[in-house]
OpenMM code with the backbone's topology and positions (N, CA, C; nanometers):
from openmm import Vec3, app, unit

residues = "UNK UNK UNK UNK UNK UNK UNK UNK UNK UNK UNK UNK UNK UNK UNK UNK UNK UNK UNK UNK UNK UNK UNK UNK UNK UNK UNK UNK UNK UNK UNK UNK UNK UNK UNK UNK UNK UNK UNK UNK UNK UNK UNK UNK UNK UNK UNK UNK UNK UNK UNK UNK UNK UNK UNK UNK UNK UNK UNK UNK UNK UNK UNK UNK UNK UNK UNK UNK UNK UNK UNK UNK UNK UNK UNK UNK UNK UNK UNK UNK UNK UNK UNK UNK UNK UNK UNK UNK UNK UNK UNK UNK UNK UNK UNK UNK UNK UNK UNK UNK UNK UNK UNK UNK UNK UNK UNK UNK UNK UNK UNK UNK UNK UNK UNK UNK UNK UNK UNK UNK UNK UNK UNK UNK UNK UNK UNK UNK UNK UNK UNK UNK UNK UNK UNK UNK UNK UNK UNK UNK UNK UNK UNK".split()
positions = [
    Vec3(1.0494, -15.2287, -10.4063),
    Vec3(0.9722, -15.1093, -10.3793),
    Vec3(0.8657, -15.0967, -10.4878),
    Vec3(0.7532, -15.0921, -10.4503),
    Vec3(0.6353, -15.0688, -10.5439),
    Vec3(0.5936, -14.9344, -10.5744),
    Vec3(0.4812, -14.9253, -10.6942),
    Vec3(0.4708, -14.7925, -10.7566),
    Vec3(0.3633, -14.7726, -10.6315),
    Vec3(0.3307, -14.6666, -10.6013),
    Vec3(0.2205, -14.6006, -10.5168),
    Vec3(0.1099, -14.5393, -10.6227),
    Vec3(0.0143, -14.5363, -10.5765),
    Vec3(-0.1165, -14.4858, -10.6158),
    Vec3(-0.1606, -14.3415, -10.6181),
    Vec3(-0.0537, -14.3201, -10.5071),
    Vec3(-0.0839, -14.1453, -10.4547),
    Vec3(0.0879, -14.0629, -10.5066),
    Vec3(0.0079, -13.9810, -10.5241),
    Vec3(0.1108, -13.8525, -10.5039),
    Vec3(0.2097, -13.8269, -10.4255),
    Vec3(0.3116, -13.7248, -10.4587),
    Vec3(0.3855, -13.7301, -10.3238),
    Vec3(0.3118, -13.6214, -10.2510),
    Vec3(0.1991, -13.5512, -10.2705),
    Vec3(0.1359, -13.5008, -10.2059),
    Vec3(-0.0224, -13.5605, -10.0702),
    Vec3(0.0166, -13.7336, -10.1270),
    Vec3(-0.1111, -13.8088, -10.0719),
    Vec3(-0.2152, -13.7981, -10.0974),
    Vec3(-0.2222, -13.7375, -10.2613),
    Vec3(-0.3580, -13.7546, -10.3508),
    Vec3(-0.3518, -13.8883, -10.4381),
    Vec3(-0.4765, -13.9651, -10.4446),
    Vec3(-0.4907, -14.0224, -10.5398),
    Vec3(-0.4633, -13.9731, -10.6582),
    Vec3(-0.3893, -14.0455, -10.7678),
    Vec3(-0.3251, -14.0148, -10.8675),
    Vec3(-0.3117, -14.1387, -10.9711),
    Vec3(-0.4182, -14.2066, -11.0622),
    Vec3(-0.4472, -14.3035, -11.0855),
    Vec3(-0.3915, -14.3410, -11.2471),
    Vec3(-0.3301, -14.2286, -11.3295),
    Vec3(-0.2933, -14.1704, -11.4289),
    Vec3(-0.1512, -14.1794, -11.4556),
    Vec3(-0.1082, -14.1409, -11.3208),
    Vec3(0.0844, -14.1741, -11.3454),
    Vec3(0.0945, -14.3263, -11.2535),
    Vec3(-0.0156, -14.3435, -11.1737),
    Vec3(-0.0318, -14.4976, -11.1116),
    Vec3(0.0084, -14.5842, -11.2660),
    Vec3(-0.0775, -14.5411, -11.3440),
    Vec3(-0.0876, -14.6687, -11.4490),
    Vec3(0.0439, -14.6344, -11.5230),
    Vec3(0.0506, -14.5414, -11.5462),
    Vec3(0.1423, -14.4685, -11.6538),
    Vec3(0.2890, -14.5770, -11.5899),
    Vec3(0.3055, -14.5147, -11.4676),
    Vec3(0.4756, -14.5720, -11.4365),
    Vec3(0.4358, -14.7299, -11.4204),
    Vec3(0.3115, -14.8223, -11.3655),
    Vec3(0.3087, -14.9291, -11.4015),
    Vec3(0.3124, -15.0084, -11.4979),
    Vec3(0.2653, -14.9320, -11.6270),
    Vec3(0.3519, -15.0007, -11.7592),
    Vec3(0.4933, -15.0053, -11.7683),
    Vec3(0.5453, -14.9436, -11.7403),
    Vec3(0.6311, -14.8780, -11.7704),
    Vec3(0.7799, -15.0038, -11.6921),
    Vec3(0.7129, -14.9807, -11.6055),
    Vec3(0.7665, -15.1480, -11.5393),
    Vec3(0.7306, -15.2868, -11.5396),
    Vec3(0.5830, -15.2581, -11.6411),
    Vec3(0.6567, -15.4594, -11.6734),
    Vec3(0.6889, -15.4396, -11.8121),
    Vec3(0.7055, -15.3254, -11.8979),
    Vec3(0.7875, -15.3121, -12.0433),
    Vec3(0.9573, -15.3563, -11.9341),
    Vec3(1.0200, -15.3398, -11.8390),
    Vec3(1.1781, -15.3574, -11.7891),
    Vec3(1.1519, -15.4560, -11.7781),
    Vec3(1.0176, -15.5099, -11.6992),
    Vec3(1.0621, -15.6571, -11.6334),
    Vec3(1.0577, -15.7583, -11.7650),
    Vec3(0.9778, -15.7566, -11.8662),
    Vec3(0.9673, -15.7966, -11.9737),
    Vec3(1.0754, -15.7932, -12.0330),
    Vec3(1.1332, -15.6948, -12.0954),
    Vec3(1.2515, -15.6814, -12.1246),
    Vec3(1.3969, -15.7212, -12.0659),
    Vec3(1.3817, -15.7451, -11.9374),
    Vec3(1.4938, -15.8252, -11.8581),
    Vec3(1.4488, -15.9866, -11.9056),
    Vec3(1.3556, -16.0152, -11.9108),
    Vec3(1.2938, -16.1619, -11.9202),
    Vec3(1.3320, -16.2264, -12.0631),
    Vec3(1.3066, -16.1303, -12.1509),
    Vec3(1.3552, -16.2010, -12.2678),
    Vec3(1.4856, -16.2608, -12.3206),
    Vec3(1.6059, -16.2083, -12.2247),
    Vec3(1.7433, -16.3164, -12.2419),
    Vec3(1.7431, -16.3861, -12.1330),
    Vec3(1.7386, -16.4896, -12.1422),
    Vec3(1.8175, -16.5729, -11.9847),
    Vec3(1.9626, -16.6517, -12.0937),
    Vec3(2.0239, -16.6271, -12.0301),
    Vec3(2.2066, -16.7121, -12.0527),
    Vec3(2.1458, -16.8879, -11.9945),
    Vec3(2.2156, -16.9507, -12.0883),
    Vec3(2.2182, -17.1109, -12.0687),
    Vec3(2.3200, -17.1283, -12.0135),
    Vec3(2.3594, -17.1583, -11.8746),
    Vec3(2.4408, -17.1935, -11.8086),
    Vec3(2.4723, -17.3753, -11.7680),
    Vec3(2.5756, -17.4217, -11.7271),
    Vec3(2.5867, -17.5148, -11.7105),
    Vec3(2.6122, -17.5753, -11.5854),
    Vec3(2.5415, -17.6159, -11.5040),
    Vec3(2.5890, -17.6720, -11.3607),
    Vec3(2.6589, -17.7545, -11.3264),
    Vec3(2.7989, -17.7133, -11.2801),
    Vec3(2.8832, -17.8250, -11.2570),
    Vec3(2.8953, -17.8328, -11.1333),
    Vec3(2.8588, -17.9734, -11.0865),
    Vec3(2.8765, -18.0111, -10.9348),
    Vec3(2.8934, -18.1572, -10.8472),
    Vec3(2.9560, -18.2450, -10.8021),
    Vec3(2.9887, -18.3637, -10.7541),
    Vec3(2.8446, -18.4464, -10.7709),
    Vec3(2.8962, -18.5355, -10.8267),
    Vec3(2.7427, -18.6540, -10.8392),
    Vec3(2.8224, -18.7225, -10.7248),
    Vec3(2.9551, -18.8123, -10.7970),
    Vec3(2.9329, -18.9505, -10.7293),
    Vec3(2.9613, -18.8861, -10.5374),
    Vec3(2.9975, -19.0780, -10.4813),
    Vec3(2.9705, -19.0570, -10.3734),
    Vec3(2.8609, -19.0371, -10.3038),
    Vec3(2.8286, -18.9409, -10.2266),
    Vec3(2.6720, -18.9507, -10.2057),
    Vec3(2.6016, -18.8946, -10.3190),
    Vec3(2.5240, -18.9673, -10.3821),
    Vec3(2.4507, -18.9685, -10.4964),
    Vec3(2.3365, -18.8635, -10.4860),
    Vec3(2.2674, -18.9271, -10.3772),
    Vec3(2.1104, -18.8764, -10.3490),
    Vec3(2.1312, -18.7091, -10.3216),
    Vec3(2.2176, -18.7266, -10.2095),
    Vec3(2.2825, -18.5655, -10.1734),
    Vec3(2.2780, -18.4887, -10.2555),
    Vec3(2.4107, -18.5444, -10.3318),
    Vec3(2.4814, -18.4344, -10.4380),
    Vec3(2.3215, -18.4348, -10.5942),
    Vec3(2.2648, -18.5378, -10.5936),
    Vec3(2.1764, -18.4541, -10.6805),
    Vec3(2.0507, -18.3763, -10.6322),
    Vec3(2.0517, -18.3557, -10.5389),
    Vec3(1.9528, -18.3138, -10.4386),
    Vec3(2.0337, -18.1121, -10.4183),
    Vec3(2.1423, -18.1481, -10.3808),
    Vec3(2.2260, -18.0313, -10.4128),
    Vec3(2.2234, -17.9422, -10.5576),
    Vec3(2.2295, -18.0827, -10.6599),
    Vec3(2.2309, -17.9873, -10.7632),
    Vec3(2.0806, -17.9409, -10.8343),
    Vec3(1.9578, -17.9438, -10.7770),
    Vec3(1.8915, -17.9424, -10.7952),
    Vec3(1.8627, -17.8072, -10.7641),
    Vec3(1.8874, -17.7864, -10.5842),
    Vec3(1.9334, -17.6754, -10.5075),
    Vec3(1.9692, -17.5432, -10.6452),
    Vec3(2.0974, -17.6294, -10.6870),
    Vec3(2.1743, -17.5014, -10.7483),
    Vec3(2.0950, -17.4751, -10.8630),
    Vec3(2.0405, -17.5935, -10.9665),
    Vec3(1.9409, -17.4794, -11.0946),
    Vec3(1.8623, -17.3921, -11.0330),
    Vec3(1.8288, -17.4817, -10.9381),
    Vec3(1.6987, -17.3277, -10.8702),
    Vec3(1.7241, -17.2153, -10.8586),
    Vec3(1.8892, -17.2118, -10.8102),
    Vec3(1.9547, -17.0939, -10.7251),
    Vec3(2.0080, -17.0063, -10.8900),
    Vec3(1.9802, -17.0629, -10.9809),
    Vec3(2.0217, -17.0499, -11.1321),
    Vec3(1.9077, -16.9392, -11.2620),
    Vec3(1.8116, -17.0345, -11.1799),
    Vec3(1.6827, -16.9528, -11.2035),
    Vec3(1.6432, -16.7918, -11.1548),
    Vec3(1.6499, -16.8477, -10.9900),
    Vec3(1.6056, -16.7269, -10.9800),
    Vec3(1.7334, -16.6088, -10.9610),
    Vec3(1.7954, -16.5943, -11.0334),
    Vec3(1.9105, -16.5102, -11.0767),
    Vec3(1.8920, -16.5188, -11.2086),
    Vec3(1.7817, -16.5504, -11.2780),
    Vec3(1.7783, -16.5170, -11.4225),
    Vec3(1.9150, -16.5789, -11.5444),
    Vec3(1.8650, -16.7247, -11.5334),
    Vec3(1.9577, -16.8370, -11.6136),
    Vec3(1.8533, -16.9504, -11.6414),
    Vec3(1.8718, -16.9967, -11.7100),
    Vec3(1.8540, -17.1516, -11.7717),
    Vec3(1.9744, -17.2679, -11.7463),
    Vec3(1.9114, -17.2977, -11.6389),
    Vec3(2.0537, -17.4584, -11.5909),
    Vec3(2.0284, -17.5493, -11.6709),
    Vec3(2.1315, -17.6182, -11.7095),
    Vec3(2.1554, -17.6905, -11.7519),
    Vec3(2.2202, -17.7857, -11.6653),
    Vec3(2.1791, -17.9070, -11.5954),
    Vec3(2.2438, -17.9860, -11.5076),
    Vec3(2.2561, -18.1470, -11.5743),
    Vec3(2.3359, -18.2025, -11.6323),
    Vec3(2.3600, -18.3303, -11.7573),
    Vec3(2.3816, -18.4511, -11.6254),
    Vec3(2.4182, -18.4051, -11.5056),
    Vec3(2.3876, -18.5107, -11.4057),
    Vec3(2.2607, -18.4979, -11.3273),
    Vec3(2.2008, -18.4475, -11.3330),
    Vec3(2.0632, -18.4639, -11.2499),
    Vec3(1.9697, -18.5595, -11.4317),
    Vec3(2.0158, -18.5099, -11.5391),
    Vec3(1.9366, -18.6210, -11.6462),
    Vec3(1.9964, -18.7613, -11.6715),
    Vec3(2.1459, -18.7838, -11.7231),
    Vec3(2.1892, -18.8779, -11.7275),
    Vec3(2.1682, -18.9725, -11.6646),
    Vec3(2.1810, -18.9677, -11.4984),
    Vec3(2.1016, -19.0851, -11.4277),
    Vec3(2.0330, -19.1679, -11.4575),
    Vec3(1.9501, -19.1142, -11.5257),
    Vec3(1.8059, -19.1776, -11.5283),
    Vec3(1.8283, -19.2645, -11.6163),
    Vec3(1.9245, -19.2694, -11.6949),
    Vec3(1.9216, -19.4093, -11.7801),
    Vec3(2.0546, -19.4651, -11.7925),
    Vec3(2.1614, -19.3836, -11.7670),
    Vec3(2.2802, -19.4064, -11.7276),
    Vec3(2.3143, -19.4661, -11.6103),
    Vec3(2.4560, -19.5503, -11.6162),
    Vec3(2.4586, -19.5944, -11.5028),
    Vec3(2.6064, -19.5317, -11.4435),
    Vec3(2.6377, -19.4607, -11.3515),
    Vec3(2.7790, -19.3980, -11.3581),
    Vec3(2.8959, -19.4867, -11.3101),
    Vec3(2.8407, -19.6003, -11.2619),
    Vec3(2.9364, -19.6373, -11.2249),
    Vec3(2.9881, -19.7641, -11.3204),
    Vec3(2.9472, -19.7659, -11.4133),
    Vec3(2.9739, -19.8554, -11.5325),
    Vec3(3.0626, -19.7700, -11.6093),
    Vec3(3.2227, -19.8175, -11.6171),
    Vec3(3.2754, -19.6783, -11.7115),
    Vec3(3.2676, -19.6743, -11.8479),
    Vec3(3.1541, -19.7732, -11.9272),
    Vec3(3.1659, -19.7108, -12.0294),
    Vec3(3.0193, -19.6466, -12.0693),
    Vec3(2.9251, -19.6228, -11.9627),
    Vec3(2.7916, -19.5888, -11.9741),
    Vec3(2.8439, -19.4292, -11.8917),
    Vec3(2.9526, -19.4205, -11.7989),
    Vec3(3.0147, -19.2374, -11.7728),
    Vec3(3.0455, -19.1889, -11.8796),
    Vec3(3.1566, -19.2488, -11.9500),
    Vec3(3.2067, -19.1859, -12.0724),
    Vec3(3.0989, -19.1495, -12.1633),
    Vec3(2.9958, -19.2115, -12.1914),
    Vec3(2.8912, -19.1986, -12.2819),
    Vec3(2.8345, -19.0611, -12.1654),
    Vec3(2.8174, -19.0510, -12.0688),
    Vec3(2.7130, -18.9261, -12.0305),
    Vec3(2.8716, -18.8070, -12.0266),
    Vec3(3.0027, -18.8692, -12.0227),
    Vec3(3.0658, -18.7368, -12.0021),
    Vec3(3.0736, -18.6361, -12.1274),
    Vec3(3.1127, -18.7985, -12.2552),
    Vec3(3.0474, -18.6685, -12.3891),
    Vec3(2.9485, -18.6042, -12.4465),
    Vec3(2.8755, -18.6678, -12.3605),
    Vec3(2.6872, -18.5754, -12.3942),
    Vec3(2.7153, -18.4894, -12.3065),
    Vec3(2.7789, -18.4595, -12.2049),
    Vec3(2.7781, -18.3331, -12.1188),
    Vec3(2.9086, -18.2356, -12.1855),
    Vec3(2.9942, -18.2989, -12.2532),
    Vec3(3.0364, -18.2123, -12.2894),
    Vec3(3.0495, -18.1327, -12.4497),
    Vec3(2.9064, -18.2085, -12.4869),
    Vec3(2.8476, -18.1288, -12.6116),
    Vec3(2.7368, -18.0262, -12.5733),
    Vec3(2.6642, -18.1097, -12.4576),
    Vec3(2.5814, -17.9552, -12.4121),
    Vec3(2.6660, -17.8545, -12.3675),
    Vec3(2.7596, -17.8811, -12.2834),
    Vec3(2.8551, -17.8084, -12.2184),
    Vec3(2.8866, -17.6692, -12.3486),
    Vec3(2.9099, -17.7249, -12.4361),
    Vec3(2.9297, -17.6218, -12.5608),
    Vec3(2.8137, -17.5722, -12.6101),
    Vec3(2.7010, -17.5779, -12.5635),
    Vec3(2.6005, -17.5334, -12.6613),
    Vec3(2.5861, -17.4389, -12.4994),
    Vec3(2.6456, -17.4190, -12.3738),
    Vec3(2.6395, -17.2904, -12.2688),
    Vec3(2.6712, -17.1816, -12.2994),
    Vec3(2.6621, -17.0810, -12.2302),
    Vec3(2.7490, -16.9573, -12.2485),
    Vec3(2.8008, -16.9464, -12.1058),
    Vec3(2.7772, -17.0382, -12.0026),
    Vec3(2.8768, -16.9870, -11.8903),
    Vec3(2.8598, -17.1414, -11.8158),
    Vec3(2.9876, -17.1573, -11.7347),
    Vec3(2.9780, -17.2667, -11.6150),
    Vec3(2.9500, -17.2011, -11.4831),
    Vec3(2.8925, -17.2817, -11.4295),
    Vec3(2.8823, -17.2275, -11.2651),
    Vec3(2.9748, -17.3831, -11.2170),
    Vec3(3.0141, -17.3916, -11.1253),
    Vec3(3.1301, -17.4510, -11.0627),
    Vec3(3.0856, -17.4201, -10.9122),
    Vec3(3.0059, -17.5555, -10.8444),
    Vec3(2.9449, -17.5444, -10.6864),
    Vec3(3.0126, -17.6505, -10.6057),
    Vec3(3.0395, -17.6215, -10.4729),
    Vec3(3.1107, -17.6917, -10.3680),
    Vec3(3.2694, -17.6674, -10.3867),
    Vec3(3.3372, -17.6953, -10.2747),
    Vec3(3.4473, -17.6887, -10.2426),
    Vec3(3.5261, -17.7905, -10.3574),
    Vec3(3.4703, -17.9048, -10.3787),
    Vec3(3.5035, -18.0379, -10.3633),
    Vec3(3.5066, -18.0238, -10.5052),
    Vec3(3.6304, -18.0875, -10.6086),
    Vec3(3.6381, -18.0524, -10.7460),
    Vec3(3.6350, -18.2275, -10.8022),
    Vec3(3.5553, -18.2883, -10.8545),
    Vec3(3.5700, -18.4348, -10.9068),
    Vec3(3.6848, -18.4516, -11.0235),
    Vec3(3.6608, -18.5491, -11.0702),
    Vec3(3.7599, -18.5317, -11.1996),
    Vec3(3.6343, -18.5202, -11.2942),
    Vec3(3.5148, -18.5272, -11.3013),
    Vec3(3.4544, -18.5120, -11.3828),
    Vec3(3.4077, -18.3827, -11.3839),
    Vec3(3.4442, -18.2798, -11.3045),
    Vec3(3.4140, -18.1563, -11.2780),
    Vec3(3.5238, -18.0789, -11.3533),
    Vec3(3.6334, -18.1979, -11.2859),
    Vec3(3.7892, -18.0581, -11.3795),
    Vec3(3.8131, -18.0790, -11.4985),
    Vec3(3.7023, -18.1918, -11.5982),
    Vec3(3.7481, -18.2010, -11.6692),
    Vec3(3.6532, -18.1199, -11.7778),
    Vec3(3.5397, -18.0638, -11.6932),
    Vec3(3.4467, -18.0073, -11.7651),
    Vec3(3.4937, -17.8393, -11.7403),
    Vec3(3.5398, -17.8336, -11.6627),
    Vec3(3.6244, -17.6937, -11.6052),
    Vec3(3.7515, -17.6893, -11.7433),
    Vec3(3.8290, -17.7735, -11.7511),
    Vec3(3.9021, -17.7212, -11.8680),
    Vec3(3.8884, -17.7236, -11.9938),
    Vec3(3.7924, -17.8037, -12.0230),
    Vec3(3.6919, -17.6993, -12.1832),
    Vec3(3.6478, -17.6660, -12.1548),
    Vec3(3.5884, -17.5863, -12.0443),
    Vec3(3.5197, -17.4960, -12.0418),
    Vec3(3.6600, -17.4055, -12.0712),
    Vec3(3.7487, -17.3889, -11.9887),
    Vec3(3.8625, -17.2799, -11.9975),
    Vec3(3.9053, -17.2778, -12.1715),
    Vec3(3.9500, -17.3863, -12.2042),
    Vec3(3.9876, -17.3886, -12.3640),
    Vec3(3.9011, -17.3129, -12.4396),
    Vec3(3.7991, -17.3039, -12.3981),
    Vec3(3.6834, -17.2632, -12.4943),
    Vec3(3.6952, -17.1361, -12.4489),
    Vec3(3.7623, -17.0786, -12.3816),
    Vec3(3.7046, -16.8934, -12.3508),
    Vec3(3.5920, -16.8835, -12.2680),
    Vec3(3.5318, -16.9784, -12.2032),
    Vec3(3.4091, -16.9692, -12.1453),
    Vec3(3.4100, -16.9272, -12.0436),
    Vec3(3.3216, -16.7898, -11.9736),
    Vec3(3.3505, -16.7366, -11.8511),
    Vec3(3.2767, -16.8720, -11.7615),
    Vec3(3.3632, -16.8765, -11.6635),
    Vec3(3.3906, -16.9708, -11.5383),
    Vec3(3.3279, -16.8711, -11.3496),
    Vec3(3.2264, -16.9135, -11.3219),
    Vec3(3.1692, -16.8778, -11.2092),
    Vec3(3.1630, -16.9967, -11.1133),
    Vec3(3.2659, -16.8979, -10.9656),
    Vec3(3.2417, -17.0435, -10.8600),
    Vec3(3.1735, -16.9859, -10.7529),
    Vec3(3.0839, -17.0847, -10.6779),
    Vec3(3.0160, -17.0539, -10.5690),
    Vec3(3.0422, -17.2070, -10.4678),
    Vec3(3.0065, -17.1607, -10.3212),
    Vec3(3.0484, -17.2520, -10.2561),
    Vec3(2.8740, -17.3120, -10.2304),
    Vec3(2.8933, -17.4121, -10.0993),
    Vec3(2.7262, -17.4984, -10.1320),
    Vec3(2.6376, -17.4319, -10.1157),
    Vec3(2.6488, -17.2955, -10.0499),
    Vec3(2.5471, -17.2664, -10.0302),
    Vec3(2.5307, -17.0914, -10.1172),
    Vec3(2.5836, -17.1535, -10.2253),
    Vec3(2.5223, -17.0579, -10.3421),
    Vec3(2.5777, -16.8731, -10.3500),
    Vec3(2.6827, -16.9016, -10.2586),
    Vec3(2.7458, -16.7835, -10.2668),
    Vec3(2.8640, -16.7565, -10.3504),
    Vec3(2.8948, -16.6497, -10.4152),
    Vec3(2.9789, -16.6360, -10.5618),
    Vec3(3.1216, -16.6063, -10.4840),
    Vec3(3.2495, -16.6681, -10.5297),
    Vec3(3.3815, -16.6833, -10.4667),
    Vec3(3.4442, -16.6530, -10.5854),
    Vec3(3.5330, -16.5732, -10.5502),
    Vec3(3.6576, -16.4939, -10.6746),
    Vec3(3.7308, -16.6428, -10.6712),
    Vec3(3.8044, -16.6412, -10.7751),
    Vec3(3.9246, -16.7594, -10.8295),
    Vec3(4.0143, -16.6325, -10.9021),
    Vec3(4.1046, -16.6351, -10.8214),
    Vec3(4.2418, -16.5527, -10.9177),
    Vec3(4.3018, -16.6283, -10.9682),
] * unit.nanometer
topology = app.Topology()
chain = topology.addChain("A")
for resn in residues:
    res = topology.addResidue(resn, chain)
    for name in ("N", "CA", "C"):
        topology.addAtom(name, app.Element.getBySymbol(name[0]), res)
């Protein structure tokens, strides 16, 4: 809902126009200056292209909910090879040093890898609040 120009009488009113329009990008500004570093956890292997195509999906869906994703499989790729296990292990402990420099996991798809649960339980060890959504970006309670 936007500020109006007029009155609630349907006079131009150009004075509290400006007045309440500062006034709202001092909030929006002020909402802008924290974003939380979150961490995207979500299925690489298997279909590859998919699932990073998915998780790409999800920083977006990360963003515009006001976060900073962090996704260590949409980068690792690129010079990593995952299916070499000692070039995974090398991207699982770089993901799980960024993993610590988060303040929250997001946890997407049904489908839990082992490289997912294993980032899920330091995340838990650590006290770290834990958020799950299914693929299509909707937030699901875990009791």
């Amino acid at each position: 809902m936007g500020i109006s120009r007029f009155n609630s009488e349907g006079y131009h009113d150009p004075t509290t126009y400006e007045a309440l329009s500062e006034i709202r990008k001092e909030e929006l500004a002020a909402k802008r200056t924290y974003l939380p570093l979150v961490y995207i956890c979500s299925p690489l292997a298997g279909d590859i292209d998919g699932n990073m195509e998915k998780a790409r999906h999800y920083c977006k869906f990360a963003v515009r909910n006001g976060a900073i994703p962090l996704a260590p499989h949409l980068l690792f790729p690129q010079f990593l090879d995952d299916g070499k296990p000692a070039e995974r292990a090398i991207g699982m402990f770089m993901g799980m040093v960024l993993l610590g420099k988060c303040e929250q996991l997001w946890v997407f798809g049904n489908t839990i890898s082992t490289g997912m649960a294993a980032e899920i339980e330091k995340a838990e060890k650590r006290d770290m609040p834990i958020r799950y959504f299914t693929e299509q970006c909707e937030e699901v309670n875990k009791a």
